[in-house]
C-alpha positions in Angstrom: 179.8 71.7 70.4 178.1 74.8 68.8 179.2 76.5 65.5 181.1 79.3 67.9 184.5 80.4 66.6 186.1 79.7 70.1 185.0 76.1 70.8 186.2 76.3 74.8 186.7 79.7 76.3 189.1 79.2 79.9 188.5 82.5 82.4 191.6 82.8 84.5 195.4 83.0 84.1 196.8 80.8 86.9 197.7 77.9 87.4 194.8 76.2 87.2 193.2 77.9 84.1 196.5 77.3 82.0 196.8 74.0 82.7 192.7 73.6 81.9 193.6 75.4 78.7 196.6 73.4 77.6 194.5 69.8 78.3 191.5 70.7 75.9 194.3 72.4 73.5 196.4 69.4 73.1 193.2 67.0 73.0 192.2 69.0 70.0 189.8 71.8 70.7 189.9 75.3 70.3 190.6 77.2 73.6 190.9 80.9 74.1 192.0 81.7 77.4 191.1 84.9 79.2 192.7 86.4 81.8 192.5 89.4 84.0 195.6 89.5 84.6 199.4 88.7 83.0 200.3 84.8 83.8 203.7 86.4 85.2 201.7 88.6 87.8 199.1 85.9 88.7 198.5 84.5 92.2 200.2 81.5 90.9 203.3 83.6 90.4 203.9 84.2 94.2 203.5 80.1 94.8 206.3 77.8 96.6 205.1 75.1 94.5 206.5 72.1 96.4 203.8 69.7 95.2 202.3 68.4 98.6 198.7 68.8 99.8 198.0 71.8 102.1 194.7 73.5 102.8 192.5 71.7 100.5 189.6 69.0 100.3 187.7 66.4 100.3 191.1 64.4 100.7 189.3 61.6 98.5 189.1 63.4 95.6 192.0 65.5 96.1 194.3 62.1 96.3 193.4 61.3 92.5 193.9 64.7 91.7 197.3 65.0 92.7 198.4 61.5 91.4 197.4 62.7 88.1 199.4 65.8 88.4 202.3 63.7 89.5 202.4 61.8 86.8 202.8 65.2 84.4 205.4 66.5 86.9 207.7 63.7 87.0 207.2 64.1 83.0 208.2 67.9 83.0 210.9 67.2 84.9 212.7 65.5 82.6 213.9 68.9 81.1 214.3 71.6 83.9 215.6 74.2 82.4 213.0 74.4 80.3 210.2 73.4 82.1 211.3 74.9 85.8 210.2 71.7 87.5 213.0 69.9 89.3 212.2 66.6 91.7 213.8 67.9 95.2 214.3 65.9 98.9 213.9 67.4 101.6 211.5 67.2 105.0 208.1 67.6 105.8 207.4 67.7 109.7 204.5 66.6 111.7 202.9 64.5 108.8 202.5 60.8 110.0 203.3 58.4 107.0 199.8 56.4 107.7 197.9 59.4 107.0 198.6 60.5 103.6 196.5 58.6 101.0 197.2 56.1 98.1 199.1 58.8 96.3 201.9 58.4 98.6 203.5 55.2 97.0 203.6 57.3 93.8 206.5 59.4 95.9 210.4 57.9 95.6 212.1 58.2 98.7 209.4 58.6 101.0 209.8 57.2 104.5 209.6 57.8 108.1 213.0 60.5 108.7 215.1 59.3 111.2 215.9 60.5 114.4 219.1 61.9 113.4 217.5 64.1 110.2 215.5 65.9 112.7 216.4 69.8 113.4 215.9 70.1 116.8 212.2 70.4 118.9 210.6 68.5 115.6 209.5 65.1 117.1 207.9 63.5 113.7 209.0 64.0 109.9 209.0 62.4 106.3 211.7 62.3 103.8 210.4 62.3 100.1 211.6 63.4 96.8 208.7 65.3 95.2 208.4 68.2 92.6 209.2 71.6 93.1 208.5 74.3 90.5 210.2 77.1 89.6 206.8 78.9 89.3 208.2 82.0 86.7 209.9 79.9 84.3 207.0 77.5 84.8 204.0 79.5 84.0 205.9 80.9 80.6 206.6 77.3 79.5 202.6 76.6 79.6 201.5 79.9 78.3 204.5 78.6 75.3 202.8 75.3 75.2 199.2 76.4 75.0 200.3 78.7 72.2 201.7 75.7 70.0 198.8 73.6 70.8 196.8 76.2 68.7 195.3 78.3 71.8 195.2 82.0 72.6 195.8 83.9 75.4 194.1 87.3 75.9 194.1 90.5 78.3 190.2 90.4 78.9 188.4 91.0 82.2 184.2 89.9 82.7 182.2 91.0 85.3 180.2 87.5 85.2 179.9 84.1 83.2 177.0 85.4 80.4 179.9 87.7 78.6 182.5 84.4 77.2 178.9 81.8 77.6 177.8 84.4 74.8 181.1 83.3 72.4 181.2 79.4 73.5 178.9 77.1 74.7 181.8 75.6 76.8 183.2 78.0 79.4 185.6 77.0 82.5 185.9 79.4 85.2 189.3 79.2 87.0 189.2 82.3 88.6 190.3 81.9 91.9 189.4 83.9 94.4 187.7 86.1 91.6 184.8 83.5 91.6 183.6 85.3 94.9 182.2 88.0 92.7 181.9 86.5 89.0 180.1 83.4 90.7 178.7 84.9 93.9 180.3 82.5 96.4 180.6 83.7 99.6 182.2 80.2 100.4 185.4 81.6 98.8 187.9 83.5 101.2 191.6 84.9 100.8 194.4 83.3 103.0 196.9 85.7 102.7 200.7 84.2 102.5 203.7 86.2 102.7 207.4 84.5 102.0 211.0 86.2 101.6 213.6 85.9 98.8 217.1 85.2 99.6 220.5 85.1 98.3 221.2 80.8 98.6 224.0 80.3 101.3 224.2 76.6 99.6 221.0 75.1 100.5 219.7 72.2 98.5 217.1 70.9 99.9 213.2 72.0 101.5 211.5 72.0 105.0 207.7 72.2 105.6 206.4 73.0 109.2 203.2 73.6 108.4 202.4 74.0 112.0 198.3 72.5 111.4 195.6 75.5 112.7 198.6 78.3 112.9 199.1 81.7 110.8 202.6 81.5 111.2 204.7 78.5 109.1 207.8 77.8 108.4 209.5 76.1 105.3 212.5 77.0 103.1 212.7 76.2 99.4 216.0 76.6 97.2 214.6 77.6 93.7 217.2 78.8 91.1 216.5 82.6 91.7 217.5 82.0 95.8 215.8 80.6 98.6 211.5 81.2 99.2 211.2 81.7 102.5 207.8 81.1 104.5 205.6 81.9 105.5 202.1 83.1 106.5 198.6 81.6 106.4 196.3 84.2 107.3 192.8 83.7 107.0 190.4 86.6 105.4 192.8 88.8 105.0 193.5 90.9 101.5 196.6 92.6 102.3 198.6 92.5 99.2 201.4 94.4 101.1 204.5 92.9 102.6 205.0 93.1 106.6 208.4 93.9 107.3 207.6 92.5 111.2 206.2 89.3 109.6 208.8 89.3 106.5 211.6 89.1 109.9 209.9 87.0 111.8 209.9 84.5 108.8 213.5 85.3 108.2 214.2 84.1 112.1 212.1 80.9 111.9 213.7 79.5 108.7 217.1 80.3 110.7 216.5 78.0 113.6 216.2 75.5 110.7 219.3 76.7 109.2 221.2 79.2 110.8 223.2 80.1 107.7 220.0 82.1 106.5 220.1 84.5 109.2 222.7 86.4 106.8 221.7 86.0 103.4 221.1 88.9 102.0 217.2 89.4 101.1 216.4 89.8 97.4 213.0 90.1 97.2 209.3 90.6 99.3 206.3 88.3 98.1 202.5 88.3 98.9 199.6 86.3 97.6 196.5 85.2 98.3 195.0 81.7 98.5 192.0 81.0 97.0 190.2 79.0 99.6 186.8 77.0 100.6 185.9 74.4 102.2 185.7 72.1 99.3 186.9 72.4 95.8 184.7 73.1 93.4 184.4 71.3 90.5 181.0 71.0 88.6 179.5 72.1 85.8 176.2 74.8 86.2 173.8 76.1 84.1 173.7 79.9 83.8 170.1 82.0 84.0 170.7 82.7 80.1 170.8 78.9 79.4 174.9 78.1 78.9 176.7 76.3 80.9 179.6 77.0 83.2 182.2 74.5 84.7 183.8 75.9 88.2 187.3 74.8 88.6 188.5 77.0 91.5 188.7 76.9 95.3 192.1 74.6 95.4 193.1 76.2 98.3 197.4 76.1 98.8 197.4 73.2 96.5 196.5 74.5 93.0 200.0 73.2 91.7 199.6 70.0 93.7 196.3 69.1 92.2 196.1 71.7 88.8 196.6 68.5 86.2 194.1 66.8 87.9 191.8 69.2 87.9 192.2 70.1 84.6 191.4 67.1 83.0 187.9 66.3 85.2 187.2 70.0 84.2 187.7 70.0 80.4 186.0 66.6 80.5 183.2 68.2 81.9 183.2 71.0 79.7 183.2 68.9 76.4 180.4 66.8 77.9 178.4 69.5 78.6 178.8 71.7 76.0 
């Protein structure tokens, strides 16, 4: 490492930079995290977080990934109230059981669902017990533990790498989709997902219908603060702004599911955008002024699936390289 006062500088607040930042932290080097935006109004924010893969490759890789991040999960959840991560059952349609990778024996409970757990018109289903994250309460309990590992978080915007690879000789960029600009990938596109907060009528556990090649999906998710409703997975589109048409339509599909949510009263509109490609990105580059950059980004509607991962094959990289 160089004789820098900031040994690792992290670009990006999400998910995925956090949990970068909190890996080097607690393995004993200085981070300084930098972050357009606050952690609480972040992309990662918005997130159902049900730990599962969805819209993100190579499968190979992204199998080890999310065993990794399993392993911390099932950790975390331990203490919920403090961490926001609860292990949940619940359904997840269409998915045949022969299909899902190595990390599925680290899943309790998973099996084939009977025919008799089935809502009706869904032909094929798993059961499984797997993490979901209370993504608010979740985000503030990293930010905490960064913080006590010794690492700061700070309000700070670049408009490319050569700005933090002038402070560090190790930068991580965990931007998300704002690696379009800062790294010039035209690889990188929004898909745009909109979900609905409701008053819980007494649900208790989730649904998935990802409905493969579709905009529209449908999955319910009882969090503490109500029931996500979902969703939408709209390719290239930026619209930050709720749909009431679509924010209904969502309403109506989770209620075939369960038809006690057709009157629960709403409590909240949500819209983010995923930060997709057609690979993840994960590599370390050298930058025209002669630092280095690792790219951690591109993870899709899994960055909470795969984000522990991820982090530690990143901050390896960026101690090797540094």
């Amino acid at each position: 490492m160089s004789g820098t006062d900031t040994e690792v500088i992290v670009v990006g607040g999400g998910i995925i930079g956090l949990t970068t930042a909190v890996v080097l932290a607690e393995g004993g080097h200085r981070v300084a995290l930098w972050t357009r935006d606050p952690v609480a109004r972040t992309t990662s924010a918005v997130a159902g977080a049900l730990v599962w893969p969805y819209r993100i490759e190579p499968a190979r890789q992204v199998g080890a990934w999310l065993e990794e991040s399993l392993r911390h999960y099932v950790q975390l959840a331990r203490t919920p109230d403090r961490t926001g991560v609860r292990i949940v059952a619940g359904l997840m349609t269409d998915t045949p059981l022969a299909g899902l990778g190595s990390w599925a024996s680290r899943v309790p409970e998973l099996r084939e669902a009977r025919t008799d757990e089935l809502p009706g018109g869904v032909a094929q289903g798993l059961r499984a017990a797997v993490p979901l994250i209370d993504m608010p309460v979740y985000l503030r309990y990293l930010k905490t533990r960064l913080r006590t590992a010794g690492g700061t978080v700070e309000r700070r915007s670049v408009t490319g790498f050569a700005e933090p690879a002038a402070e560090s000789s190790a930068v991580i960029d965990c931007t998300g989709l704002g690696a379009r600009e800062l790294a010039g990938d035209a690889s990188l596109y929004p898909v745009r997902g909109q979900v609905v907060i409701v008053e819980n009528p007494g649900i208790d556990e989730w649904f998935v219908a990802a409905g493969a090649g579709s905009s529209a999906m449908t999955y319910l998710m009882p969090q503490p603060y109500g029931v996500l409703l979902g969703g939408t997975a709209s390719d290239h589109s930026w619209d930050l702004s709720p749909d009431p048409a679509e924010a209904e339509a969502i309403v109506a599909r989770c209620a075939r599911i369960r038809p006690e949510l057709a009157g629960a009263r709403v409590l909240e509109h949500r819209v983010g955008l995923r930060p997709a490609r057609p690979r993840v990105r994960l590599e370390a580059e050298r930058l025209p002024g002669g630092g280095r950059v690792v790219h951690n980004y591109g993870h899709g509607g899994a960055g909470v699936t795969v984000a522990w991962g991820c982090a530690v094959a990143a901050a390896g990289l960026a101690v090797a390289t540094a």
